[in-house]
N, C-alpha and C positions, 0 to 999 in steps of 0.2 A: 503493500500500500504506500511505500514510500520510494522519492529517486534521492539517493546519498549521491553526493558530490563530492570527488577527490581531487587534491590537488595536480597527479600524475597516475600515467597507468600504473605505476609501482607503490603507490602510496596503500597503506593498509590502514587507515586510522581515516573514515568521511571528513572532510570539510564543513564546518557550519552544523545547521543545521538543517535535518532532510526533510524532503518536499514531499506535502501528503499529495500525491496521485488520484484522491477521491474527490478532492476540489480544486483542480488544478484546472486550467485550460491552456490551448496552446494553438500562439498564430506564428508566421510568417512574416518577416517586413516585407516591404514592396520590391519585386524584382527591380522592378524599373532603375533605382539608384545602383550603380556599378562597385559599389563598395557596403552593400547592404544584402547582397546578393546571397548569402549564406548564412542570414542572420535568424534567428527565431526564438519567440518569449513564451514565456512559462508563468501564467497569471495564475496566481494562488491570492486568497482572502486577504491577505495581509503583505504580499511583496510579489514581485516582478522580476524575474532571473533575466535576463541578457545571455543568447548561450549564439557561439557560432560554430558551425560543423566544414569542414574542410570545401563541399563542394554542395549546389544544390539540391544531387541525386541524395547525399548521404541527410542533409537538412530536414529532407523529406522524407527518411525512411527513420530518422528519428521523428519526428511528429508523427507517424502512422504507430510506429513502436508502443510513444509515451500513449497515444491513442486509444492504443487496445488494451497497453496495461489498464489505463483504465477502467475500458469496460469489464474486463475481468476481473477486477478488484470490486468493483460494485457490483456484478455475479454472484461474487464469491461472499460478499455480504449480505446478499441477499439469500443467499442457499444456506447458509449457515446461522444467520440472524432469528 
């Protein structure tokens, strides 16, 4: 139900604190700006992550990812709740 954030791939100890996935949303900046072009946010109740992923395919298969966690997460709240 949560995304933990590390400082690197080698890091074993999360960064901050993690992002509840159950009230999260997630958009896209505008392609149109050439330098915006791989950008995408992470709206939660109380804060707004800035995240950038190497290239727009990979942008995008992170927003479908965080996506579905999601909906599986609320699934899974529901089936169990």
């Amino acid at each position: 139900g949560y995304l933990f954030r590390y400082v690197d791939r080698n890091s074993e100890k999360p960064k901050g604190v993690p992002i509840p996935i159950e009230d999260a949303t997630f958009h896209t900046i505008s392609d149109e700006e050439e330098g915006s072009n791989c950008i995408f946010l992470i709206r939660t109740i109380r804060k707004e992550y800035c995240l950038r992923a190497n290239n727009r395919t990979k942008r995008d298969e992170w927003i479908q990812e965080l996506k579905s966690a999601k909906q599986l997460f609320i699934k899974w709240c529901l089936d169990t709740g």
